[in-house]
C-alpha positions as CSV (number, residue, x, y, z in Angstrom):
1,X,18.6,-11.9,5.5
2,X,20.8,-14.2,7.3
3,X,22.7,-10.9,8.7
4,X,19.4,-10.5,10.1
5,X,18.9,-14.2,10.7
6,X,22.6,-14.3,12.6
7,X,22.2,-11.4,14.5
8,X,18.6,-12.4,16.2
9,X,16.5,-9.5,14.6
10,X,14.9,-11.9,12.5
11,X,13.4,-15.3,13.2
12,X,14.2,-19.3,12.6
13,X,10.4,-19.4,11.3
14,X,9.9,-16.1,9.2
15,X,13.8,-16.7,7.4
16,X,12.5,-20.2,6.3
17,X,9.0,-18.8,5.4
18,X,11.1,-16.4,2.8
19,X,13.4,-19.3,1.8
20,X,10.3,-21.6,0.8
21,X,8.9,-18.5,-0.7
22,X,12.2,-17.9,-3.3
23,X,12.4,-21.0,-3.7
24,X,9.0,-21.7,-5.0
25,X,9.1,-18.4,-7.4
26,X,12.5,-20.3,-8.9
27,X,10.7,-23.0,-9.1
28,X,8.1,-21.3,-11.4
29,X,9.7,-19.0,-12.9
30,X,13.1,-20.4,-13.3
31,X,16.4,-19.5,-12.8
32,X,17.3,-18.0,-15.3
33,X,13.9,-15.6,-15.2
34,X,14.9,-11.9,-15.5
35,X,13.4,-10.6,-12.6
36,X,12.6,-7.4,-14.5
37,X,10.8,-8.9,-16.9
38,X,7.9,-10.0,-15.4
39,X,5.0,-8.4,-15.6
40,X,1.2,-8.6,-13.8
41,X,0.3,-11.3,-16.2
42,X,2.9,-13.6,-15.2
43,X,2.1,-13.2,-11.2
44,X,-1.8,-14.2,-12.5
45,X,-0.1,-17.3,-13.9
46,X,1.7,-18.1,-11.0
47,X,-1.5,-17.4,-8.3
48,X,-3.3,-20.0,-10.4
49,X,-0.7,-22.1,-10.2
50,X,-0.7,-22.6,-6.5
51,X,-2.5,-25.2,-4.5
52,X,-6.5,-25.0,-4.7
53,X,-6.7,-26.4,-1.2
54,X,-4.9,-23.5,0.0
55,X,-6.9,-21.2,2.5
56,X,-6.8,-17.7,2.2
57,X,-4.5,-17.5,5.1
58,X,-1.7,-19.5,3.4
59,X,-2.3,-17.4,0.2
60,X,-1.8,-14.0,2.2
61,X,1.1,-14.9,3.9
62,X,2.8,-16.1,0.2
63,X,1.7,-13.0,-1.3
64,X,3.2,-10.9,1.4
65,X,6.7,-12.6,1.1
66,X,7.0,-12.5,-1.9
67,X,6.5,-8.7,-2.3
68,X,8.7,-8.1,0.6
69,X,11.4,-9.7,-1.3
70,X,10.5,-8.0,-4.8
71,X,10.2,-4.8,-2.1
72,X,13.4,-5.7,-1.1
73,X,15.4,-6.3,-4.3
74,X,13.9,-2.4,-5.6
75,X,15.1,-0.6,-2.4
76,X,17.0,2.4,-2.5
77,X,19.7,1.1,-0.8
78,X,19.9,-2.4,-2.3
79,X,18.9,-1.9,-5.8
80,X,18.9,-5.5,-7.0
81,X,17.0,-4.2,-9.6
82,X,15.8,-0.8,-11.3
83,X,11.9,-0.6,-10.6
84,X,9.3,-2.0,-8.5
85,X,7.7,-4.8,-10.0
86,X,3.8,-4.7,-10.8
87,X,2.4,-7.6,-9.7
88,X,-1.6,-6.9,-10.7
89,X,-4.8,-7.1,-9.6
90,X,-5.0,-10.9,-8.5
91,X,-1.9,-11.3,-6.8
92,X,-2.8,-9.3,-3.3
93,X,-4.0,-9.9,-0.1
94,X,-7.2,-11.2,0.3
95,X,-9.9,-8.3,2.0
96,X,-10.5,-8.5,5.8
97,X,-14.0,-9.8,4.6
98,X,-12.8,-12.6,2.5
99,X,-10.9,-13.8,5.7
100,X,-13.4,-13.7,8.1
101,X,-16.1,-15.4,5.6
102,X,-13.9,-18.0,5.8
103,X,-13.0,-18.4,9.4
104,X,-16.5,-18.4,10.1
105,X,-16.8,-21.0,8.2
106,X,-14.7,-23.2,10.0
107,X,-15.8,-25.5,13.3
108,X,-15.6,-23.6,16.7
109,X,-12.1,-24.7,18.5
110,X,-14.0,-25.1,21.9
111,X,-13.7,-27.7,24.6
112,X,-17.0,-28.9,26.5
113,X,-16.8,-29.6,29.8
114,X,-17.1,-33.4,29.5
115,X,-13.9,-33.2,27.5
116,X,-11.7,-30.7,29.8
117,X,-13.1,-33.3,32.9
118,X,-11.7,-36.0,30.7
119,X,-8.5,-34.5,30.2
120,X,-7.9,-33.7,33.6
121,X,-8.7,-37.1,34.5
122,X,-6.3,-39.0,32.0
123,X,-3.3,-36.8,32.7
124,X,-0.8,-37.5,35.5
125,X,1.6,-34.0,34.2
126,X,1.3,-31.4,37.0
127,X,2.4,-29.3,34.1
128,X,0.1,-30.3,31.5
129,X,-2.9,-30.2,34.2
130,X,-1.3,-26.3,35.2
131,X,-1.6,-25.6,31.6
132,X,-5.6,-26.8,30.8
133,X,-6.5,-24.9,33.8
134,X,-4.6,-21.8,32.7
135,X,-6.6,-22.2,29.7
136,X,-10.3,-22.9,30.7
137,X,-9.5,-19.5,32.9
138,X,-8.4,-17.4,29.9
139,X,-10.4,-14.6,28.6
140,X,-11.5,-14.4,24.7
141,X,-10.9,-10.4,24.3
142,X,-11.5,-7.2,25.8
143,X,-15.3,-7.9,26.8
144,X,-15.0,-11.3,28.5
């Protein structure tokens, strides 16, 4: 990864994402943990083990590093290790449904027009001023 990570195919942000991701499997599992060991069980133990204030958002984006870098390790051309590792029926992505229950559940990120007045009116930043205009003219998706 820091091939990748040197040579601009990959990201500041998503090479830290993985290093905070290995590093909290370490954390759990150990270091000496033999990675083809593990079985579905122990991925149930670690998904309970994770933060409970935790939104499904963080929880998908741990689960998906973390089986890239399993993923990664079983690959054909890396072969880290013999065989895919099964990581069960609790530690996956959450459904599309799951994820929008709980975005709707969340307050609407809107401005009134009391607010955007006020913010235009406390700023001196041609920049910043460019910038909440650019926004209040934005469109929401293909239907506005």
């Amino acid at each position: 990864m820091t091939v990748r990570l040197n040579q601009g195919t990959l990201g500041k942000a998503s090479f830290q994402g993985s290093e905070r991701a290995c590093k909290r499997l370490v954390r759990f599992f150990g270091p000496n943990q033999i990675v083809e060991d593990l079985r579905a069980v122990d991925f149930d133990r670690y998904a309970e083990s994770l933060p409970k204030d935790w939104g499904l958002v963080t929880f998908q984006n741990l689960v998906r590093l973390t089986k890239t870098i399993f993923n990664y390790a079983a690959s054909p051309d890396v072969q880290l290790i013999e065989r895919p590792i099964p990581f069960g029926k609790v530690f996956k992505k959450p459904s599309n449904r799951d994820l929008r229950v709980e975005g709707n559940k969340k307050p609407a990120k809107f401005f009134d027009v009391e607010q955007i007045r006020l913010l235009l009116k406390t700023t001196t930043n041609l920049q910043l001023k460019a910038m909440i205009f650019l926004a209040i003219n934005c469109g929401f998706g293909t239907k506005d």
